[in-house]
Every structure is written in C-alpha cells, then in structure tokens.
C-alpha positions in Angstrom: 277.0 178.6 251.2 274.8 177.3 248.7 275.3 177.0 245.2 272.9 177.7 242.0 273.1 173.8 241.5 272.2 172.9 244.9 269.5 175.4 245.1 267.8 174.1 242.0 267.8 170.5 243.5 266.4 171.9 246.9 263.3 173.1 244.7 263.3 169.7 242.7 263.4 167.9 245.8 260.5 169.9 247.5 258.1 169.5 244.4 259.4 165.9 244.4 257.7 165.5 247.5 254.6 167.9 247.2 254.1 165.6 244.0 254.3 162.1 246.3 252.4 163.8 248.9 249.7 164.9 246.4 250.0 161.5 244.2 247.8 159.8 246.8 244.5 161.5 245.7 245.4 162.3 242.2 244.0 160.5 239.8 245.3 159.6 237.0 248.7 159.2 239.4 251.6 161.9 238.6 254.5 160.3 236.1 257.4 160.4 239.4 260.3 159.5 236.7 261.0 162.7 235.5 261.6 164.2 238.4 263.8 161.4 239.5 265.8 162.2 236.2 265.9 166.1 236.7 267.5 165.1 240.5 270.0 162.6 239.3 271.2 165.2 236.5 271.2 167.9 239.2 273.8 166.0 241.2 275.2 165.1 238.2 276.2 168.5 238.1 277.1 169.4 241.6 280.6 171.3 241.8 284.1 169.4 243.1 283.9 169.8 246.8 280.2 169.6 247.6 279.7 167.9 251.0 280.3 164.2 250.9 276.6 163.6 253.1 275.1 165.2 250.2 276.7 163.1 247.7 275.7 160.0 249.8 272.4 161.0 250.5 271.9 161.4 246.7 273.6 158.5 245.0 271.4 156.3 248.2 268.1 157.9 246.7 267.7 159.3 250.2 265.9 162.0 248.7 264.4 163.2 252.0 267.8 163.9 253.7 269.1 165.4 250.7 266.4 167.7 251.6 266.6 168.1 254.8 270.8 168.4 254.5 270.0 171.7 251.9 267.6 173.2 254.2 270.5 173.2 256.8 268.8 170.3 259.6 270.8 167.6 258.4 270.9 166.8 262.7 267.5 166.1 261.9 268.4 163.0 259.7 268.2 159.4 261.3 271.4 156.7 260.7 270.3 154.5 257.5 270.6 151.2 256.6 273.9 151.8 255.5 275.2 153.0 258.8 276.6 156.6 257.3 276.4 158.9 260.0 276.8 162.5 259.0 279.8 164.2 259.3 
C-alpha cells in the first residue's frame, strides 16, 4: 500500500529524471537542486514503518531505486556499493 507521501516522491522522482534525461540538450541546463530538496523533505516526511530499502535507497541518493522500489520492481535493483541487498 502506498502512501500520499510516497506517492508524491514517486512523481518527484520521475520528473527528477525526465529533468536529467532532458538536461542534456537544454540549454541554459535545468537548476537539479530543487528537486533534490523537494525529495529529501519528502522522505523527511515518510510515516514510522516505511520499508527500511526505501529509507536506504534514499538517505544513499539512490534515487533510481527509490524509484524503481515505489513502482513495485525493486527485483529489478542491482547490489550497491554498499552491499545492501533488499530485503
């Protein structure tokens, strides 16, 4: 079940990555900070209990599998650098 919060970072997270996608023919070159601030405060305000992976996907800045762990194909993530596998 997903929550208000985590449905509002989904969307944040998907123009996050239209916007890289899209920064590499703009011109001038899209300002990426405030989105990265509208995601932190997002998680900021994820509920008590949300899925640790989520958690550690966000405070690692893996934005992509924070992505792909809200569209439901977190199998679809790789092992990091860290060596977190999900759960």
């Amino acid at each position: 079940m997903t929550t208000t919060t985590e449905q509002t970072l989904l969307n944040a997270l998907v123009e996050l990555e239209q916007t890289v996608n899209a920064a590499r023919t703009a011109n001038p070159k899209p300002d990426l900070a405030a989105r990265f601030k509208r995601i932190d405060e997002l998680a900021k305000q994820l509920p008590r209990g949300t899925h640790p992976n989520l958690l550690h996907y966000l405070q690692k800045k893996s934005y992509q599998k924070a992505r792909l762990f809200l569209q439901e194909r977190d199998a679809e993530n790789q092992v990091g650098n860290c060596r977190h596998e999900p759960q």
